[in-house]
Biopython code that builds the backbone (N, CA, C, O; Angstrom):
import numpy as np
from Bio.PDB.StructureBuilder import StructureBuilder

atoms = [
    (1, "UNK", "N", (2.974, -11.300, 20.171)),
    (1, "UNK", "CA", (2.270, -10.155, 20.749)),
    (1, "UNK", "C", (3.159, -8.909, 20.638)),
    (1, "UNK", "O", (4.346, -9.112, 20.895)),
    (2, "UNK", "N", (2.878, -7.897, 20.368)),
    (2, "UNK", "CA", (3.612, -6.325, 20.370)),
    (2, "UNK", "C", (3.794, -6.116, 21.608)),
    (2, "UNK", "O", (3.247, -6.375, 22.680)),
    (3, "UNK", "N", (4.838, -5.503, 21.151)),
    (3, "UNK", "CA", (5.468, -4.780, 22.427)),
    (3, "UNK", "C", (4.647, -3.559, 22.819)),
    (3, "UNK", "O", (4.219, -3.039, 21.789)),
    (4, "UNK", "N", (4.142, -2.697, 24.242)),
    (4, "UNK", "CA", (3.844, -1.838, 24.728)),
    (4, "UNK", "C", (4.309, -0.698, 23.986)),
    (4, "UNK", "O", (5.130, -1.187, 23.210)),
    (5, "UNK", "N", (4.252, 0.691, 23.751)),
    (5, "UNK", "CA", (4.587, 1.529, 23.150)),
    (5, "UNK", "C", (4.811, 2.562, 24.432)),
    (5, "UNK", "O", (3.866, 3.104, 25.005)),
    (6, "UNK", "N", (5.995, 2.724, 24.741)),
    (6, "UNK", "CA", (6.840, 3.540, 25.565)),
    (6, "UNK", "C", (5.809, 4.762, 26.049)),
    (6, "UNK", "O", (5.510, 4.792, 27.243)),
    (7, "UNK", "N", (5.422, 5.472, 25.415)),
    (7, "UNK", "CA", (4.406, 6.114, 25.613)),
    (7, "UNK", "C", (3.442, 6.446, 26.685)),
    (7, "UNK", "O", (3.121, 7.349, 27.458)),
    (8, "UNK", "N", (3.153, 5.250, 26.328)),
    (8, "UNK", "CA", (1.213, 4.631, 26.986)),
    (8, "UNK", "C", (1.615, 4.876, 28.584)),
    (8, "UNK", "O", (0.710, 5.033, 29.404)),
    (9, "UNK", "N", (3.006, 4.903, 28.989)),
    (9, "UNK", "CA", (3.090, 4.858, 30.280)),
    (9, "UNK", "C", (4.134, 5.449, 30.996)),
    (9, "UNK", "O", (4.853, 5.052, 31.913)),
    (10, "UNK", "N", (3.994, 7.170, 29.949)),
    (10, "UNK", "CA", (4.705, 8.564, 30.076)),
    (10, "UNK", "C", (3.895, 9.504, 30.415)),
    (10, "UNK", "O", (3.042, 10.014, 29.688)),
    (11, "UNK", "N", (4.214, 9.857, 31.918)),
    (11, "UNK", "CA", (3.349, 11.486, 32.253)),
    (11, "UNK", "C", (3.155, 12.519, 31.258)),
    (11, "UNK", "O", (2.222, 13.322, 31.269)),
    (12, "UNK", "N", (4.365, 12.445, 30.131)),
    (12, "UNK", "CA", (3.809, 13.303, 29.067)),
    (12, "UNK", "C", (3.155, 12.962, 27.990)),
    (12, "UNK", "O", (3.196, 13.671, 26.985)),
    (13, "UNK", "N", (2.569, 12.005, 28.037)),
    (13, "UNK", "CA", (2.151, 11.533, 26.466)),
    (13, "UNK", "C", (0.703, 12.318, 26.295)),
    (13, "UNK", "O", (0.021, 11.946, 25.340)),
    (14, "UNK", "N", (0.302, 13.112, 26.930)),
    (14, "UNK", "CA", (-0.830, 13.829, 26.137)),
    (14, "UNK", "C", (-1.028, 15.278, 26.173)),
    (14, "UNK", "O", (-1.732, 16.063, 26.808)),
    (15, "UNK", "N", (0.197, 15.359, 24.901)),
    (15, "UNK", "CA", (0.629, 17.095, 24.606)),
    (15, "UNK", "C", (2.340, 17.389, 25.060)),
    (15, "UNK", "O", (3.218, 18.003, 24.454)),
    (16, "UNK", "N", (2.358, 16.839, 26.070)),
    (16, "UNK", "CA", (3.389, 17.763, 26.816)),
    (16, "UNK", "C", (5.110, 16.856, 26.797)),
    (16, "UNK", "O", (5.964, 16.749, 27.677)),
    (17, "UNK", "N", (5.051, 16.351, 25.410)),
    (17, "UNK", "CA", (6.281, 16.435, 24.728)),
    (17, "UNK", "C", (6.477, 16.425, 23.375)),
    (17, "UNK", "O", (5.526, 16.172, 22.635)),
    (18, "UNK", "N", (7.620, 16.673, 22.914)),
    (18, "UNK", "CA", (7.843, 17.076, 21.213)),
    (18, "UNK", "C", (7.081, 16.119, 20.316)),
    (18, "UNK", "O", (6.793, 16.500, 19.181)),
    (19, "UNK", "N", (6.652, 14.633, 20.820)),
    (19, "UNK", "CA", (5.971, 13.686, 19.578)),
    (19, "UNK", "C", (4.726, 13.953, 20.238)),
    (19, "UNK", "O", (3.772, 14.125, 19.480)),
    (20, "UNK", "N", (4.502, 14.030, 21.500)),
    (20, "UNK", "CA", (2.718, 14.222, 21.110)),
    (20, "UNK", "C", (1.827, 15.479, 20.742)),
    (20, "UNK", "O", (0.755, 15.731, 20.192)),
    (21, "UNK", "N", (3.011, 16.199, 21.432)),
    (21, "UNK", "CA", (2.108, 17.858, 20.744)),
    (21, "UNK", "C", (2.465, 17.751, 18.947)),
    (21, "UNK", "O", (1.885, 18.579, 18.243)),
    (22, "UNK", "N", (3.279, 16.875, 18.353)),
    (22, "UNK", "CA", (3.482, 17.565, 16.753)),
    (22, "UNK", "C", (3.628, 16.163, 15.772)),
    (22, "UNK", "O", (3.269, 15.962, 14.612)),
    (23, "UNK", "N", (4.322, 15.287, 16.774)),
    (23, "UNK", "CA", (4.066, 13.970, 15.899)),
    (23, "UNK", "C", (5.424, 14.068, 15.183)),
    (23, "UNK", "O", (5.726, 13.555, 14.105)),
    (24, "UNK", "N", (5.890, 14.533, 15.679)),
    (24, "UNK", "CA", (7.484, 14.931, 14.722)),
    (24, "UNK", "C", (8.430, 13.928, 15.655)),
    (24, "UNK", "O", (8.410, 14.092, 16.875)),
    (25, "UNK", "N", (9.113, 13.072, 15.170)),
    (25, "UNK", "CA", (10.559, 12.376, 15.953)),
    (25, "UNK", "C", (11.227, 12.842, 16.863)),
    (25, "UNK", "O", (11.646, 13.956, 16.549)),
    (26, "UNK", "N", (11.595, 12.465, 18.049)),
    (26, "UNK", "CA", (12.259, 13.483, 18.895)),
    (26, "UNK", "C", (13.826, 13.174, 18.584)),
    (26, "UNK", "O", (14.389, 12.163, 18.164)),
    (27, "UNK", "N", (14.280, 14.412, 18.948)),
    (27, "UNK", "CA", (16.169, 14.070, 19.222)),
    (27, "UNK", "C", (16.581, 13.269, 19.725)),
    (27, "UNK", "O", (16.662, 13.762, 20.850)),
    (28, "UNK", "N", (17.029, 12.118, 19.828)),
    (28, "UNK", "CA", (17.646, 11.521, 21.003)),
    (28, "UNK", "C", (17.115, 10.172, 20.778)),
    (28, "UNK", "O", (17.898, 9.248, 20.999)),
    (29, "UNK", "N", (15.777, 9.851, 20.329)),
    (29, "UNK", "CA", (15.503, 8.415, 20.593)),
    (29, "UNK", "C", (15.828, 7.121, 19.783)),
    (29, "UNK", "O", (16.631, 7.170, 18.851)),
    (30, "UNK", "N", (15.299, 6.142, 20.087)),
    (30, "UNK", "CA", (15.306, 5.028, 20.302)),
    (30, "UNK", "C", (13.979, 4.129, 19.452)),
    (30, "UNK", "O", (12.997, 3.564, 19.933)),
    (31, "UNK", "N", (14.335, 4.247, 18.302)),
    (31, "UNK", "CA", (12.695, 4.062, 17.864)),
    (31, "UNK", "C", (12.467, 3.460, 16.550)),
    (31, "UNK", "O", (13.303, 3.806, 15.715)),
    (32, "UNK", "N", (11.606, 2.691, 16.157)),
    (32, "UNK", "CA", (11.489, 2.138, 15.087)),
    (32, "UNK", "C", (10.326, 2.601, 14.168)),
    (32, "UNK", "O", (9.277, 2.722, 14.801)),
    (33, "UNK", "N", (10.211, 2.944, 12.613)),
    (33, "UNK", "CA", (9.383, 3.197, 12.028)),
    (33, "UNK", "C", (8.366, 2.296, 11.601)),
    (33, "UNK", "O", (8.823, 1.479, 10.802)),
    (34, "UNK", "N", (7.497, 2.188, 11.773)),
    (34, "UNK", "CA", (6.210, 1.078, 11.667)),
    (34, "UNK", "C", (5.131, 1.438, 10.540)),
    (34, "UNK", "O", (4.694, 2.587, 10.599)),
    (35, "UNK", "N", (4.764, 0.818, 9.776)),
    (35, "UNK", "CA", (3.266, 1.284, 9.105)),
    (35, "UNK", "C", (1.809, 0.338, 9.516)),
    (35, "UNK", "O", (1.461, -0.829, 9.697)),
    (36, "UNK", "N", (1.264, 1.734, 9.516)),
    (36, "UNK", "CA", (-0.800, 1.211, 10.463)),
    (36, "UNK", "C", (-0.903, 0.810, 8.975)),
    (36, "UNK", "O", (-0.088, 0.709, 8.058)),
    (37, "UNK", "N", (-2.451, 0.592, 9.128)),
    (37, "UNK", "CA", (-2.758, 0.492, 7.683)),
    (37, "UNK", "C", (-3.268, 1.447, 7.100)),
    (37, "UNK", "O", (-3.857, 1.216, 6.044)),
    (38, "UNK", "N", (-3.180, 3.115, 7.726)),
    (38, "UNK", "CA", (-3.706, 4.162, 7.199)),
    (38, "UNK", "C", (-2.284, 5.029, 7.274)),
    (38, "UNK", "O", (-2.232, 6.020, 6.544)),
    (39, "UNK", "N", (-1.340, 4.780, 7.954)),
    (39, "UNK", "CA", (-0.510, 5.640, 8.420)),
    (39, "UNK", "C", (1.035, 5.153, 8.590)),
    (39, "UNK", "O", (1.448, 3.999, 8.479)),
    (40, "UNK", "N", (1.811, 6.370, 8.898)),
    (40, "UNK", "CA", (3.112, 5.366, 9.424)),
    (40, "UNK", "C", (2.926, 6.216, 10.922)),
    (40, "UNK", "O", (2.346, 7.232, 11.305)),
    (41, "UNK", "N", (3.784, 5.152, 11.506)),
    (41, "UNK", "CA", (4.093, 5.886, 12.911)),
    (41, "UNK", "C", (5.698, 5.368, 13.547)),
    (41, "UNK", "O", (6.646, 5.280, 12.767)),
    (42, "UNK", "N", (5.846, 5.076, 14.913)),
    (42, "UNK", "CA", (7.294, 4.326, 15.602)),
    (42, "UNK", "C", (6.858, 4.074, 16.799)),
    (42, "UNK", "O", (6.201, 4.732, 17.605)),
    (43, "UNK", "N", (7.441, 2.743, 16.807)),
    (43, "UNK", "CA", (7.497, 2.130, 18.025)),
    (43, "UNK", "C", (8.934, 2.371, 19.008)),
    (43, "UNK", "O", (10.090, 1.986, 18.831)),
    (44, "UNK", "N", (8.396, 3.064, 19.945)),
    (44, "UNK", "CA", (9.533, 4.237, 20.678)),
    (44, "UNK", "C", (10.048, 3.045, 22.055)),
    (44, "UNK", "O", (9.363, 2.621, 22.986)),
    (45, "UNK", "N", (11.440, 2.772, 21.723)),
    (45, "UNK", "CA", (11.894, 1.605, 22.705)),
    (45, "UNK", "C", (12.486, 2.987, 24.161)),
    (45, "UNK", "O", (12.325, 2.784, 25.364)),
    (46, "UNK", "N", (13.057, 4.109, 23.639)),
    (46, "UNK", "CA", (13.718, 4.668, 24.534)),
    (46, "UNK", "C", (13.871, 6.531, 24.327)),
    (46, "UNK", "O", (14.594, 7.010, 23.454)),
    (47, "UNK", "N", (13.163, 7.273, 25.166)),
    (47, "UNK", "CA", (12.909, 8.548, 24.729)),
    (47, "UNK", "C", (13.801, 9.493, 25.795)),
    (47, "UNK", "O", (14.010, 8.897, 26.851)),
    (48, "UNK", "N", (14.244, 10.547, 25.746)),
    (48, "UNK", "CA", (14.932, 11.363, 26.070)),
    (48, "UNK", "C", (13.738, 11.902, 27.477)),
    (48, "UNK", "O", (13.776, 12.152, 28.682)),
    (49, "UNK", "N", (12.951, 11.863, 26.564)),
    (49, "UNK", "CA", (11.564, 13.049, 27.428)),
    (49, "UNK", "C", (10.933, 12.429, 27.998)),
    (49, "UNK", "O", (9.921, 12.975, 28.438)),
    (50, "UNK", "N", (11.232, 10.407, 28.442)),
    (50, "UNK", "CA", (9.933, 9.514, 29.213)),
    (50, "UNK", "C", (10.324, 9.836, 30.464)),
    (50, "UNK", "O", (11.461, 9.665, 30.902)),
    (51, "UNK", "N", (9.011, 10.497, 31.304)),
    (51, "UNK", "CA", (8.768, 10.407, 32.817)),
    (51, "UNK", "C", (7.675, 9.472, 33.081)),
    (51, "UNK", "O", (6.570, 9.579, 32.549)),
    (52, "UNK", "N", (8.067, 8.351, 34.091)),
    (52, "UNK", "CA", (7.327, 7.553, 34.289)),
    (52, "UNK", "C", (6.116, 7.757, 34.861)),
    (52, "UNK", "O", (6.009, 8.631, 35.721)),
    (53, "UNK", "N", (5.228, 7.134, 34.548)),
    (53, "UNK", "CA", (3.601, 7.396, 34.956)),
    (53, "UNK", "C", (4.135, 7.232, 35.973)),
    (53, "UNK", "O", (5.296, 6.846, 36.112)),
    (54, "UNK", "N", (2.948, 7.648, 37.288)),
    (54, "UNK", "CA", (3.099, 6.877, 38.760)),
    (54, "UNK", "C", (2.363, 6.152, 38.996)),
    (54, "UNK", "O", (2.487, 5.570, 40.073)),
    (55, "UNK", "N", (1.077, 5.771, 38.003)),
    (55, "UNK", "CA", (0.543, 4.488, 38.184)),
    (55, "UNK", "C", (0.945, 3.031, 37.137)),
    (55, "UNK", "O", (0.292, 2.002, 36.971)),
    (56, "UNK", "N", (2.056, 3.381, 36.651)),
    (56, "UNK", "CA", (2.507, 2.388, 35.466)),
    (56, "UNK", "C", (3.283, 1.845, 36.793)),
    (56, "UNK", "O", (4.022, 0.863, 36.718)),
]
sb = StructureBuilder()
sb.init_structure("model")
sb.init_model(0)
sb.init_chain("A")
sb.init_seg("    ")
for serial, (resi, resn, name, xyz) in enumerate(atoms, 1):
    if name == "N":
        sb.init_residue(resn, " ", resi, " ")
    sb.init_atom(name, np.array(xyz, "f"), 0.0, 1.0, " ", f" {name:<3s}", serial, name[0])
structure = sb.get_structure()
């Protein structure tokens, strides 16, 4: 089974940090490059910019 994507359960993940407003790599992380089957993306183990949800 995959691992969760760091993300999914960051107060900023919609817009309001450097990978979701642009999709560009951030400084600092922790992350592996992955390919979809349309795309590439990363599976982000550890981000500079994660604030924890408060319902995660």
């Amino acid at each position: 089974m995959a691992k969760e994507q760091l993300c999914w359960a960051c107060q900023k993940a919609c817009g309001a940090c450097s990978w979701s407003s642009c999709f560009q790599p951030v400084e600092g992380w922790t992350a592996e490059k992955v390919h979809r089957k349309t795309y590439d993306s990363y599976r982000i183990e550890k981000c500079p910019e994660y604030v924890p949800d408060k319902k995660a």
